[in-house]
N, C-alpha and C positions, 0 to 999 in steps of 0.2 A: 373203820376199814379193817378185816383182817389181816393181822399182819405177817400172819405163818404164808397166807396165799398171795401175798406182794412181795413177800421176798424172795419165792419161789416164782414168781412169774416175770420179777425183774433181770434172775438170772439167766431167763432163756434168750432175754433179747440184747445181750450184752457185747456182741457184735458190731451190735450198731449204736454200741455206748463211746467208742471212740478210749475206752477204760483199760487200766494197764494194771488195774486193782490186782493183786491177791485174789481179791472176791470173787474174778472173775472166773477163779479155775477151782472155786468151792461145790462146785456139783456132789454133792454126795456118790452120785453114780459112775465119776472119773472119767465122763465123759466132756468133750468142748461145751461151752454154755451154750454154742449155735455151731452149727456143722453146713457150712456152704457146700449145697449139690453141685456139682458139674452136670447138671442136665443133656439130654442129646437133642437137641434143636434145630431146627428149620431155617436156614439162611434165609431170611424174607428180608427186602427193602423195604423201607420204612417212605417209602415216596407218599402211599397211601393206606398208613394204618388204619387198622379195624378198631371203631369205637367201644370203649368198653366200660364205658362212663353211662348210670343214670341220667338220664338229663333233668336239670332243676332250672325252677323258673328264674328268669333273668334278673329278679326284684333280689333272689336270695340273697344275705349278705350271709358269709360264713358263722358260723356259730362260736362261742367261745370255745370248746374244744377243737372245731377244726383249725381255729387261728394257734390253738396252742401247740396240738399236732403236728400242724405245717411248720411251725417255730420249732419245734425238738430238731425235725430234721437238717434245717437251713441253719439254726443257731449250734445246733448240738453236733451232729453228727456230721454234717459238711464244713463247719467252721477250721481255720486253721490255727483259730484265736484260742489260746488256750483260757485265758482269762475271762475272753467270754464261756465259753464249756464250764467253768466253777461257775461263774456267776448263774448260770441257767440251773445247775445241780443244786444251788441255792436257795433259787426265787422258783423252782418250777418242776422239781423232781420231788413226790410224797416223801414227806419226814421219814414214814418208816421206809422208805429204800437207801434218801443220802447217806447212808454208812455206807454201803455198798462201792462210791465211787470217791476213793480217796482223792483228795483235788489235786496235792503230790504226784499223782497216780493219773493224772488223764494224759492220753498222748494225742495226738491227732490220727485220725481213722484214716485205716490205708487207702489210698487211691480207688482202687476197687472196690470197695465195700461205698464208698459214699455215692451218694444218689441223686443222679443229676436229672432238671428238670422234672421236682418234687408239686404233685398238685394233689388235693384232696379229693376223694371219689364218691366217698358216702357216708353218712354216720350212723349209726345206731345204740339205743340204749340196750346194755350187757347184763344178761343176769347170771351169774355161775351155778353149776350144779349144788356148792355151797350159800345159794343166796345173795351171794357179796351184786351187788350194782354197780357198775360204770358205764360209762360211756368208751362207746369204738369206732375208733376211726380208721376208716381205711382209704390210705394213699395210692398212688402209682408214681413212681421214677423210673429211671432211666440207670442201670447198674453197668461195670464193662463187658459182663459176660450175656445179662437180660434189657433186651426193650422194653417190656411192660414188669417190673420188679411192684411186687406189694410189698408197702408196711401195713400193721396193724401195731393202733397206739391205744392204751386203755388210758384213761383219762377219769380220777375218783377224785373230791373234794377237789375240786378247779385244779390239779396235778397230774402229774404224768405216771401211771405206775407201773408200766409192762408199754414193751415194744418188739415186735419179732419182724422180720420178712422172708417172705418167697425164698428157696423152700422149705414146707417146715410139714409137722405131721401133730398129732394129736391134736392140743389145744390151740393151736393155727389154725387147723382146719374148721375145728366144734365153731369157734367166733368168724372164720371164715363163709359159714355156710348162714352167718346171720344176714348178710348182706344181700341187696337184689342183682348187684354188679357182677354181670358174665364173669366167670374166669378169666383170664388174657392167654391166649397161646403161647407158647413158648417159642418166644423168638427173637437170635442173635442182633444184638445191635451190629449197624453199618460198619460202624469203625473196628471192628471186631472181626469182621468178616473181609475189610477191609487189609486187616494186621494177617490173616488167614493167609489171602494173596499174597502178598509179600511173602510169605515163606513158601510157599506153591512156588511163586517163580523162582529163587533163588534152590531153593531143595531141590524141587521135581522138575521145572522145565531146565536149567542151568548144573547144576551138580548132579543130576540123575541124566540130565541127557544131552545138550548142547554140550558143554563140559568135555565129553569125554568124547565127542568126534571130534572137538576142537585141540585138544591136544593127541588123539588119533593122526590126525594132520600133522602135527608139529613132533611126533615122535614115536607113531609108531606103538602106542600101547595106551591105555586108558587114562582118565585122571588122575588117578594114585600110582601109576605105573607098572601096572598087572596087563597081560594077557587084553584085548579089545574084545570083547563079548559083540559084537553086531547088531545080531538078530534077537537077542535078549535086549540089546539098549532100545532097539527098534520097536521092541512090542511095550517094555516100557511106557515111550514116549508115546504110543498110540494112546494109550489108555489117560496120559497124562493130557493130552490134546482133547480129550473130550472131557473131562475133567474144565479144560479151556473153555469149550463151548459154554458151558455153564455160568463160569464168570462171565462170559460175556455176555449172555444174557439177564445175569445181575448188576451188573454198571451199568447197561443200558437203561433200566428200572430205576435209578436211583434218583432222587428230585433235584434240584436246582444246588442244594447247599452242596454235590459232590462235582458241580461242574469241572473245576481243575482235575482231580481224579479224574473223570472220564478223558480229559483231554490230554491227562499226561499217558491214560492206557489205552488209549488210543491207536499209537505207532510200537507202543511195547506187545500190541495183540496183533499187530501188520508185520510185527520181525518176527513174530513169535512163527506166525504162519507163514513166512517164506522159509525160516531156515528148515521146518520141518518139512514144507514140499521139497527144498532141496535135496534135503538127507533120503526121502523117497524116490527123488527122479537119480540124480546124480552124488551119490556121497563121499566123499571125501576119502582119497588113496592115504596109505600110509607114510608117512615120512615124505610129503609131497609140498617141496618148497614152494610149487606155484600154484596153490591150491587158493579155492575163490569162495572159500567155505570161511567167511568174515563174519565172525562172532562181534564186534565191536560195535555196531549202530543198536544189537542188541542190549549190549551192559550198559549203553549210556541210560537205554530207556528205561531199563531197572531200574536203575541208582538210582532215577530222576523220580519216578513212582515208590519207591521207598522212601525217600528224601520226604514227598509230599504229607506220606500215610505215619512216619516218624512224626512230622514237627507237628500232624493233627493228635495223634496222641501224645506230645506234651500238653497242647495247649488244652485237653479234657482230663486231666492228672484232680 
């Protein structure tokens, strides 16, 4: 195995090494050993994903790089175990890269970066422009910013020697293109888009615009206590309400595992739509004690749909 081009190929994918090495920041070119894109992406619900899997006969049983593959990620890079993480850099990372991952040195991989609901999608044998042969395996998980996230694991002498994922550019892409398996679209996972919501109600419907006729009522002057702009919050809110349509047409889409979700935005998208017809038909006078302009059945329903969207993101941590 060359070893100039595994030590070079182990640092691109050190990301998702879980590694807190020195090693990690030896790039020659000063740049991060993996650079996570923020992608611009298509809110799609995942009720009914697009296959993006070869299909293999039902007899197959995995091959010994894909079991070892699917093991890096589940043992290596999802694990919280650090103990387990050396033992795997041990018994299953090529001799010439364990320099690279001091065992002092491994941390556990941030929340984000680790890859849930990891399956293998296809394998092929690698040949590099230098000759060198592996075996590639390429995965799909589930990351918090992507639904369909690829690894690519190079696998030489029964060993793991390069690992990179989605997105990447050059030699991701040359071993990417060896594969029969479609691309995947780029698109936000649920709970993502989900967290998205929560800050839309609380910013844009509630602090950009309930917010500030509700204390317009109570004194006469905005949320921060400026001047009540109107017809500026007015058109705001307009554009913020179609922005609504939207999600609502997204929960509606969503399958069975978000049923509390939809049940909790349910009455949070019923307040949502009367207090904006109100503020249309009849809006609320200034400094008017007996004003019927009742923000309250609304923030319950927040708090209760953030409540739900918080405690599902601990439990995906």
């Amino acid at each position: 195995m060359n070893k100039k081009l595994v030590l070079g190929l182990i640092m691109t994918g050190a990301v998702l090494s879980g590694c807190a090495s020195d090693a990690n920041s030896a790039d020659p070119t000063g740049s991060p050993a993996v650079t996570e894109a923020t992608a611009q992406v298509t809110a799609t619900p995942a009720s009914s994903p697009t296959p993006t899997e070869v299909p293999k006969a039902e007899s197959q049983e995995p091959s010994a790089a894909e079991t070892l593959a699917l093991n890096y990620i589940l043992t290596y890079v999802n694990n919280s175990d650090l103990e387990a993480k050396k033992q795997f850099v041990s018994e299953h990372l090529h001799p010439d890269v364990q320099a690279l991952f001091a065992s002092d040195q491994l941390t556990e991989t941030e929340p984000e970066l680790k890859v849930r609901h990891p399956r293998v999608i296809e394998s092929v044998n690698y040949t590099d422009k230098d000759g060198n042969q592996t075996e590639a395996v390429l995965l799909q998980g589930e990351t918090r910013y992507r639904l369909y996230n690829e690894v690519i694991v190079l696998i030489a002498d029964g060993k793991v020697t390069w690992a990179t994922e989605t997105p990447r550019g050059g030699e991701f892409n040359n071993i990417r293109s060896e594969f029969q398996t479609p691309i995947p679209p780029e698109t936000t996972p649920p709970l993502t888009v989900l967290d998205d919501m929560v800050n839309f109600v609380i910013v844009d419907v509630w602090n950009y615009g309930f917010a500030e006729f509700h204390y317009y009522a109570l004194d006469g002057t905005n949320a921060v206590g400026e001047k009540m702009e109107i017809q500026a919050t007015m058109d705001r809110l307009a554009k913020t309400m179609t922005q609504k349509q939207e999600y609502d047409s997204y929960i509606g889409e969503l399958d069975a595992e978000y049923d509390e979700v939809k049940r909790l935005w349910a009455p949070l998208s019923a307040e949502t739509d009367r207090l904006y017809t109100q503020l249309r038909n009849n809006p609320p006078k200034p400094k008017d004690p007996n004003t019927d302009f009742d923000t309250e059945p609304f923030r319950m329903h927040r708090d209760n749909f953030q409540k739900v969207i918080d405690d599902m993101l601990l439990e995906n941590q």
